[in-house]
C-alpha positions in Angstrom: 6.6 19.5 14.4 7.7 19.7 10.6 7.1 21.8 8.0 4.1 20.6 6.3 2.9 20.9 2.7 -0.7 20.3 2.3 -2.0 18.7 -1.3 -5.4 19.6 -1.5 -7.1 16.4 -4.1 -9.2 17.3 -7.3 -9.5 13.5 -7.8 -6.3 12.8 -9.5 -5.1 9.3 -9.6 -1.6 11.1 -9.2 -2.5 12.8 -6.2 -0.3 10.5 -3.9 2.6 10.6 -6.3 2.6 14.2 -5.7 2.7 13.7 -1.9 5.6 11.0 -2.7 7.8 13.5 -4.4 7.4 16.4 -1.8 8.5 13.7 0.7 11.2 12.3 -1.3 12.7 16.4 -1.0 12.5 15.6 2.4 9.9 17.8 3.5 6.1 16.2 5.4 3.1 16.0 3.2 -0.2 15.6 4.0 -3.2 15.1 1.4 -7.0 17.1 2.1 -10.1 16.2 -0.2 -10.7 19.5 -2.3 -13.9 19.7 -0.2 -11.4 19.9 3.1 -12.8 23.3 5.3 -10.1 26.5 5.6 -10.4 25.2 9.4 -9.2 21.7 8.7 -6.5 23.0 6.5 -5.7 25.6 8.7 -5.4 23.5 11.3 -2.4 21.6 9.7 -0.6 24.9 9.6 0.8 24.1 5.9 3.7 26.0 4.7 2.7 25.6 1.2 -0.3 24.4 -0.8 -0.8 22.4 -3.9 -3.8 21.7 -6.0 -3.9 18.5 -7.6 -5.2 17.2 -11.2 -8.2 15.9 -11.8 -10.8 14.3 -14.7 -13.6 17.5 -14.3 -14.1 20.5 -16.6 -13.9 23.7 -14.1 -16.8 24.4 -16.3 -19.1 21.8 -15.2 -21.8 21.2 -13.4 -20.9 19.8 -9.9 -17.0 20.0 -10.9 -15.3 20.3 -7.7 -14.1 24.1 -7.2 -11.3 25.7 -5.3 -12.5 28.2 -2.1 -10.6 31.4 -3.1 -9.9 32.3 0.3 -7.1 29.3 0.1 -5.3 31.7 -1.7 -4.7 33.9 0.8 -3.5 32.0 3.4 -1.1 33.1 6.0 2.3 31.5 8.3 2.4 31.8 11.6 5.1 34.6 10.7 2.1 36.2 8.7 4.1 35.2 5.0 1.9 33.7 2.6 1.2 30.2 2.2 3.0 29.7 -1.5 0.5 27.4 -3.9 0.9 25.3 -6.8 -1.8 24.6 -9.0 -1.2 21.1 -10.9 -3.8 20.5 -14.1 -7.1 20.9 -13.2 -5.6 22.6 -10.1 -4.2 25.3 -12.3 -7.3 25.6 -13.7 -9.4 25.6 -11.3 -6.8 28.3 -9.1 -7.3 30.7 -13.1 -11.4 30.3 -12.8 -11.1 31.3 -9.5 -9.5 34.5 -10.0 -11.4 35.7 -12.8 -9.3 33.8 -15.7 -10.8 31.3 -18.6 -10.6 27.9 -19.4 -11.5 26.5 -22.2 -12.3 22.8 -24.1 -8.6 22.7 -26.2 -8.7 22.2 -29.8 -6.5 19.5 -29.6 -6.4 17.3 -26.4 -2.7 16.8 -25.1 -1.7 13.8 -23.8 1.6 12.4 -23.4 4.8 14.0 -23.7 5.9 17.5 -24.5 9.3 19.5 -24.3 9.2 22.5 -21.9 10.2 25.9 -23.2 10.9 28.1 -20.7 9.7 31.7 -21.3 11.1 33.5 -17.8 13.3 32.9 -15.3 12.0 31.3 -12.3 12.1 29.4 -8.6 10.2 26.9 -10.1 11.8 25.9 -13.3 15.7 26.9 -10.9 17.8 23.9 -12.7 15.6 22.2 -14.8 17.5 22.0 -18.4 15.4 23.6 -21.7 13.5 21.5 -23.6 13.1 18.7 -20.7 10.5 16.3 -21.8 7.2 16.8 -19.7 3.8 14.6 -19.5 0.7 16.1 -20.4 -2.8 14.7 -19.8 -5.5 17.5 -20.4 -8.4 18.1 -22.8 -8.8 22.0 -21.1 -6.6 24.9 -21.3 -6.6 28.0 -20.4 -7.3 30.9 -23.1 -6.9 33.9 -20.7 -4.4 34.5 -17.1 -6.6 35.9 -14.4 -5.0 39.6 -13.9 -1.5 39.5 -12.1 -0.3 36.4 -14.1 1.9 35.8 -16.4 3.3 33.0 -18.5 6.8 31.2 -17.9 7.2 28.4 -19.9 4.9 26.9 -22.9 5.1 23.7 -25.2 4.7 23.7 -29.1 1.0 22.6 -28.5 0.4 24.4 -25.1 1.2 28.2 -25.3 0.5 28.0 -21.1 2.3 25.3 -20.0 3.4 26.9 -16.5 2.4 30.5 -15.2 3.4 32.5 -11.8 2.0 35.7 -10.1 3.7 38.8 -9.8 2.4 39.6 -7.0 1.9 36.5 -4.8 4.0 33.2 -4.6 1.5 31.5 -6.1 2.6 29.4 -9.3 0.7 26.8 -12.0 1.3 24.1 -13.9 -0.7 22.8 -16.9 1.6 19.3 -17.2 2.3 16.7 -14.6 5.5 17.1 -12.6 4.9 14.2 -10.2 4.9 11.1 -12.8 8.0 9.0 -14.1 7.9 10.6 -17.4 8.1 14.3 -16.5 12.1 13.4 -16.6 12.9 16.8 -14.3 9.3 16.5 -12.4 11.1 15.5 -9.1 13.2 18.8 -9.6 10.2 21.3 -10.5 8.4 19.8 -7.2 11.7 20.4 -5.0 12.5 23.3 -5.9 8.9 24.1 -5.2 9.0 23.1 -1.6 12.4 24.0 -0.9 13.3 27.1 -2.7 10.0 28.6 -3.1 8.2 27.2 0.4 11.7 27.6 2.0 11.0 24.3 3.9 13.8 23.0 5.5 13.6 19.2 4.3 14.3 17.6 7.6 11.8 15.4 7.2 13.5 10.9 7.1 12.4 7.9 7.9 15.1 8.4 10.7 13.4 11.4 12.4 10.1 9.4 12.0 11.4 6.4 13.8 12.6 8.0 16.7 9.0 10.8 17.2 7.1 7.6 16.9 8.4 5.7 19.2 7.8 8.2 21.9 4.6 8.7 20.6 3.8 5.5 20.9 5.2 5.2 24.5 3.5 8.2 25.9 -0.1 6.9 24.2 0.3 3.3 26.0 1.8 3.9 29.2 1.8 0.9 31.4 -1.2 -0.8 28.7 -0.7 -3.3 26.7 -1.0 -3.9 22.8 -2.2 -6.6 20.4 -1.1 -6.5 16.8 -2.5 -8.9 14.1 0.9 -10.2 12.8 0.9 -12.0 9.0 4.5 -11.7 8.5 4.1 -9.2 5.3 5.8 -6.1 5.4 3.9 -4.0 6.9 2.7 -5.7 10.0 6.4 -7.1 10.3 7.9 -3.7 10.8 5.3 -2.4 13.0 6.1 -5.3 15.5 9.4 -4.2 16.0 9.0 -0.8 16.1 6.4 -1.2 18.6 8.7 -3.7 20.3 11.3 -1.6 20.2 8.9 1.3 22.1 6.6 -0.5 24.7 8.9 -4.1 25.1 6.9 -6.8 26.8 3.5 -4.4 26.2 2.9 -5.9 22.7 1.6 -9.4 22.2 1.2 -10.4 18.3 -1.9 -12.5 17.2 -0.4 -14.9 14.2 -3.0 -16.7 12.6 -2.7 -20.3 10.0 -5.6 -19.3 7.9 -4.6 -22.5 5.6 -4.1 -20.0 2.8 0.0 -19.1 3.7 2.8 -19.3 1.4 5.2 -22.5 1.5 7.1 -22.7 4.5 5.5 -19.1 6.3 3.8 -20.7 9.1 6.9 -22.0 10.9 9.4 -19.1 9.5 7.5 -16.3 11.1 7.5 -18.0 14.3 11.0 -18.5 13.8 11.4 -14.9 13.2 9.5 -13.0 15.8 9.4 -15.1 18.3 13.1 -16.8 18.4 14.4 -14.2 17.1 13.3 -10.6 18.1 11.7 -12.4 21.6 8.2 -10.7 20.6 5.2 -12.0 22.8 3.6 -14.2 20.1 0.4 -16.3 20.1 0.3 -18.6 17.2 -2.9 -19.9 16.3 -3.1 -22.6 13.6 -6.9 -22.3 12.2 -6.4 -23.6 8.9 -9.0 -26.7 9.5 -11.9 -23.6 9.9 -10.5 -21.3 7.0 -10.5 -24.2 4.6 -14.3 -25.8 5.6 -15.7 -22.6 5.6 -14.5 -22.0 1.7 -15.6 -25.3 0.9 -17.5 -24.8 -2.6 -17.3 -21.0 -2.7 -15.9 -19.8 -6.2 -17.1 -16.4 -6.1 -13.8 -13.9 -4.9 -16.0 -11.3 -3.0 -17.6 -14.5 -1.1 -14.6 -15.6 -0.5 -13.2 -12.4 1.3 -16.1 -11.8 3.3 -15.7 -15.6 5.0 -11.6 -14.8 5.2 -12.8 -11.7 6.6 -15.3 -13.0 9.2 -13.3 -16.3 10.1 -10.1 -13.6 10.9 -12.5 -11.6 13.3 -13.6 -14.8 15.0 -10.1 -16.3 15.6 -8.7 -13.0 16.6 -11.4 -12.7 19.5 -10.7 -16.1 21.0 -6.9 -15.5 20.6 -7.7 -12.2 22.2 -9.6 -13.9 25.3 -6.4 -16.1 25.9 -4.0 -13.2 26.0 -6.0 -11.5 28.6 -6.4 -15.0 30.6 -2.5 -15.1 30.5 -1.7 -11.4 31.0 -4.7 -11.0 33.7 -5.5 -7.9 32.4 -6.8 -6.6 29.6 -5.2 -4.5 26.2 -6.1 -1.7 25.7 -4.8 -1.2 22.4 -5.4 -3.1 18.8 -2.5 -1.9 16.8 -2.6 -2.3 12.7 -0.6 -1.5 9.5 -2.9 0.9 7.9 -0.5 2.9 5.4 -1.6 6.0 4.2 -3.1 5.4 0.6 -6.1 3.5 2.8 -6.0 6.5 4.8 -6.5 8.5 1.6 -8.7 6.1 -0.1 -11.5 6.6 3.3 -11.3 10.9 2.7 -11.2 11.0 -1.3 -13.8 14.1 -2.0 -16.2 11.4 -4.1 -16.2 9.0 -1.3 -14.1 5.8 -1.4 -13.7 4.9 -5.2 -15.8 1.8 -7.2 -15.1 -1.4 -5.6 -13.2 -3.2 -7.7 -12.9 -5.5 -5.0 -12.8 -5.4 -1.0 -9.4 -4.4 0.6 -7.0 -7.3 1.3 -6.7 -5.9 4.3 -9.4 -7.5 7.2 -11.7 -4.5 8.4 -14.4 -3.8 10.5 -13.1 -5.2 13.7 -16.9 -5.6 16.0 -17.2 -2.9 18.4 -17.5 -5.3 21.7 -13.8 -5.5 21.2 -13.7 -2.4 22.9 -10.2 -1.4 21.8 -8.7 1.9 21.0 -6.5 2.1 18.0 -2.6 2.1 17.2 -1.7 3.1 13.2 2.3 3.9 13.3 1.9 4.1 9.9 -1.2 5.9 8.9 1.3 8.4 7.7 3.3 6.6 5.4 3.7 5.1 1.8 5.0 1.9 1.2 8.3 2.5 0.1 8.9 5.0 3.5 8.1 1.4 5.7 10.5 -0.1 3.9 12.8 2.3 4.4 12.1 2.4 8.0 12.3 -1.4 8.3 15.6 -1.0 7.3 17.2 0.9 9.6 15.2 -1.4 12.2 17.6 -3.9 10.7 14.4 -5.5 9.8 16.2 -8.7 8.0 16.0 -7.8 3.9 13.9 -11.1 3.7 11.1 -9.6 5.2 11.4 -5.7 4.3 12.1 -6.6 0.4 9.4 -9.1 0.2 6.9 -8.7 -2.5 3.2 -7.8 -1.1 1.0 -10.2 -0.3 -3.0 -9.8 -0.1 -4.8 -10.6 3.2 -7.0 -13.6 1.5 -3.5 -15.4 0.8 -3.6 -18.0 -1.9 -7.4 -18.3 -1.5 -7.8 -15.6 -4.0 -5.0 -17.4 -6.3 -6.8 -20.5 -6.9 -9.5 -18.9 -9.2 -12.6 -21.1 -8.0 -13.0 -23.1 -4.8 -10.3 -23.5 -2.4 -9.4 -27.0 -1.3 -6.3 -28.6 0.3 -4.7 -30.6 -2.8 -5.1 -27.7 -5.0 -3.4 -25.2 -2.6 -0.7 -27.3 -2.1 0.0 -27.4 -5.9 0.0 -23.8 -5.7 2.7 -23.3 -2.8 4.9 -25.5 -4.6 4.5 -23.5 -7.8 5.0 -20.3 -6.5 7.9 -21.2 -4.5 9.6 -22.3 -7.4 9.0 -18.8 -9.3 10.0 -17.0 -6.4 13.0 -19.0 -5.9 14.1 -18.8 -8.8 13.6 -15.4 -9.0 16.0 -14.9 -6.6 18.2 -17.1 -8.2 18.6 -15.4 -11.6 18.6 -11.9 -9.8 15.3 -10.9 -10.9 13.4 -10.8 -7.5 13.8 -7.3 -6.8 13.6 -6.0 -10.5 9.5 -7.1 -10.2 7.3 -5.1 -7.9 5.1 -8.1 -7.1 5.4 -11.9 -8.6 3.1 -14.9 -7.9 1.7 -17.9 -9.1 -2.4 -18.8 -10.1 -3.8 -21.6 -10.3 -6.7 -22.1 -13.0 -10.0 -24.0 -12.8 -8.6 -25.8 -16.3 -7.4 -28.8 -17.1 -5.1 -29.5 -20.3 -4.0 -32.7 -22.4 -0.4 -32.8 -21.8 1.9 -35.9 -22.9 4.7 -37.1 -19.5 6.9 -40.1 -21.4 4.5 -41.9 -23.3 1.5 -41.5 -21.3 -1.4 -38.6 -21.8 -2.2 -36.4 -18.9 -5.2 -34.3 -18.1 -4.0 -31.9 -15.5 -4.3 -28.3 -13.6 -2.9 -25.1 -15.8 -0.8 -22.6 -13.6 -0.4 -18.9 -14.6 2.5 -17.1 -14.2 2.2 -13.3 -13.0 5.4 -10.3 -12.7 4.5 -6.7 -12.7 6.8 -4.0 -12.6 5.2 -0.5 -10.2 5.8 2.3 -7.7 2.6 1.5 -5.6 0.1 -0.7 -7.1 -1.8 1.9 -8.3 -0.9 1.5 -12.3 1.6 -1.5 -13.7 2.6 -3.0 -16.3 3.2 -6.8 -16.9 7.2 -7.2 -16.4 9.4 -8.1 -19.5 11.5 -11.5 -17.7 14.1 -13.1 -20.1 12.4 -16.4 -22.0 15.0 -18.3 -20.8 14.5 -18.1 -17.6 10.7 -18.2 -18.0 11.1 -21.6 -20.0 13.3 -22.8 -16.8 10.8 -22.4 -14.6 8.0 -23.5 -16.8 10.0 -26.6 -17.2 10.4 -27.0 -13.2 6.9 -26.4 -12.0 5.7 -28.8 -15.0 8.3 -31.5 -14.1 8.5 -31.7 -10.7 4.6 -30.9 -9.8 2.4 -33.8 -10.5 -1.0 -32.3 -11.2 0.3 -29.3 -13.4 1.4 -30.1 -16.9 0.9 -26.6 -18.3 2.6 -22.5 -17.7 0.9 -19.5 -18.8 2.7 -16.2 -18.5 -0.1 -13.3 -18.3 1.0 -9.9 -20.2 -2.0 -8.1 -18.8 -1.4 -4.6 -17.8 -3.2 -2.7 -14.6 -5.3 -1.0 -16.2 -7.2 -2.4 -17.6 -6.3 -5.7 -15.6 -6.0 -6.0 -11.9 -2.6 -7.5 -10.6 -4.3 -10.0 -8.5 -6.6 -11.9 -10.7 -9.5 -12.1 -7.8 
């Protein structure tokens, strides 16, 4: 087992880039709602504890509040557990103990330079005046006894605070975003100097513990993996391959809604070339009848949804008819932000809109569950991918939602019109790779609109389909912002889609951030 640091949640939406970070210094994270028992965080044996942001008042009603026995938490060698309070978590660690927080006269937000007041483990390194990202509309007007200030900003006279007494340390900024320019540093130094973890924690020593895991769970069962030739699912075939062999059949289904080219080149991939059991089951005919007429994007998840279910269950039968026997196992690529999502102290957040991922698998499937990578953040798959030798045209590739393009044609789904889109967004995406631009975007795709434009080919008028053009640059998905490409190459591709696609005379290029946007646009 590894070191673990446990990140107890206040509601943050930063709460898994502080869980990013810790990793990133090498050492296991694991995030608890703030609601989490002492025996549930007992249990994970944590050898250090932070306390995330959040958007409550400590002062409110009903604001989540932190159990002071946390504090006082032991190691197995009877040490205490160090803790970092983060924001609110601060906050809520000073109202605690007896300290006050109060409404600031003037709400901080955005970036400060740190002055550091005392030397410390947590600011070991970290050069004066280092620009720091501050999002609060609270402060705290008096240290519970013990405590003491170590670093301040020109509008924050507590910007960080320790005890002199206990490890126990505070922040009033945020150390786990981009723009805290020596965040990354003040979070190492936290888990590594003050936590004294050993940060042996890779993607390599991962690999390895989960593939005997995953051998000693099975046996001499066998698995069934819903295979879509994303990222995800496409490392967890052949890591389970690589762990069980001939024990893993994957389930590939044609839902009519795949990218150009994807049916045939991840049968190429998995089955001629990594020799995985694969059942390929083309069921475009049912996707596409069943969204005949259905504009509405929730509608048209449900029936991806349901249709997925139904195909997966007669593709199941025909395994077990050519195995004579059944699996035992349904193995998925749940990654840990879902994980996270399911546990968040207010429940699972506002549906925006239902997870691309299908869910709710019917009971009378009687299968137990595989997650490999229940664990892990999308960046750490990749990284694991690669060292799978997972080829680079599968590991880099940009994510792609469950629905497919059924929920980038922005109305009802029919055949012609999806096959203007694949051609459209395999020219973007081609071309993407030819400038060199591919990997500079987080995600890039193609929409088609429910519009039709005048446009002028030669000498003749046309009335035809508009296509949108979508590039955001992010770390996760969570935020992003639309991504700057050159003109020139946007006027290249424009020109290509428009000229060599008949039924589109007309390229949009959305500059919508997330928020207030979505990145998809259903």
């Amino acid at each position: 087992m590894h070191q673990r640091i446990v990140i107890l949640d206040f509601g943050s939406q930063f709460t898994q880039l502080i869980a990013r970070r810790v990793r990133e210094a090498g050492v296991y994270s694991e995030i608890l709602p703030c609601t989490a028992s002492m025996e549930d965080v007992k249990a994970l044996e944590p050898h250090g504890l932070i306390l995330s942001g959040g958007p409550s008042s400590v002062y409110d009603e009903g604001a989540p509040q932190l159990n002071p026995e946390l504090l006082h938490l032991k190691r197995a060698d009877h040490s205490p557990v160090p803790v970092l309070g983060v924001c609110y978590g601060l906050q809520a660690m000073a109202h605690a103990l007896g300290g006050e927080v109060q409404p600031a006269a003037k709400r901080e937000f955005g970036r400060a330079a740190i002055r550091v007041d005392s030397d410390s483990l947590l600011f070991k390194d970290v050069p004066e005046g280092s620009n720091i990202w501050m999002s609060h509309g609270d402060h705290l007007t008096k240290l519970p006894d013990g405590y003491e200030i170590i670093a301040h900003t020109s509008n924050a006279p507590i910007a960080a605070v320790r005890s002199t007494k206990e490890p126990h340390y505070g922040v009033q900024f945020h150390p786990e975003v981009h723009h805290s320019e020596n965040g990354k540093l003040i979070l190492e130094n936290f888990a590594l100097r003050i936590c004294e973890c050993d940060g042996d924690w890779s993607a390599a020593s991962f690999i390895e513990e989960k593939k005997a895991e995953i051998k000693a769970q099975v046996g001499e069962e066998h698995v069934i993996l819903g295979l879509s030739g994303g990222v995800d699912s496409s490392v967890a075939a052949v890591l389970l391959h690589e762990a069980i062999g001939d024990q893993l059949t994957c389930i590939f289904v044609n839902n009519g809604l795949l990218r150009k080219g994807e049916w045939e080149q991840v049968q190429e991939t998995f089955r001629d070339h990594y020799h995985i059991r694969l059942k390929a089951i083309d069921a475009s005919d049912l996707f596409l009848s069943r969204l005949e007429g259905i504009s509405d994007p929730e509608r048209k998840r449900v029936i991806i949804g349901n249709a997925f279910v139904e195909v997966f269950e007669e593709g199941k039968k025909d395994i077990i008819a050519e195995l004579g026997m059944k699996p035992a196992y349904l193995a998925q690529g749940t990654l840990y932000p879902d994980v996270i999502e399911s546990v968040s102290f207010k429940g699972p957040s506002a549906t925006i809109k239902t997870h691309h991922n299908v869910g709710g698998l019917p009971a009378e499937m009687e299968l137990k569950i595989i997650e490999p990578f229940r664990e892990l953040f999308k960046d750490e798959v990749r990284a694991i991918g690669r060292l799978l030798n997972v080829p680079e045209s599968i590991v880099g590739r940009h994510p792609f939602p469950g629905p497919g393009l059924g929920i980038r044609i922005i109305g009802p789904v029919a055949k012609q019109d999806l096959d203007l889109l694949r051609e459209a967004d395999e020219i973007f995406i081609t071309e993407l790779h030819n400038f060199g631009l591919y990997d500079e975007v987080w995600q890039a795709f193609a929409v088609l609109l429910p519009v039709q434009t005048v446009g002028v080919m030669g000498d003749e008028r046309t009335y035809e389909k508009v296509c949108a053009l979508r590039a955001v640059s992010s770390v996760d998905g969570m935020t992003a912002d639309w991504s700057r490409l050159p003109f020139d190459f946007l006027a290249h591709v424009s020109n290509r889609i428009v000229n060599e696609i008949r039924g589109i005379n007309r390229t949009v290029y959305d500059i919508s951030s997330k928020p207030p946007a979505t990145i998809e646009w259903e």
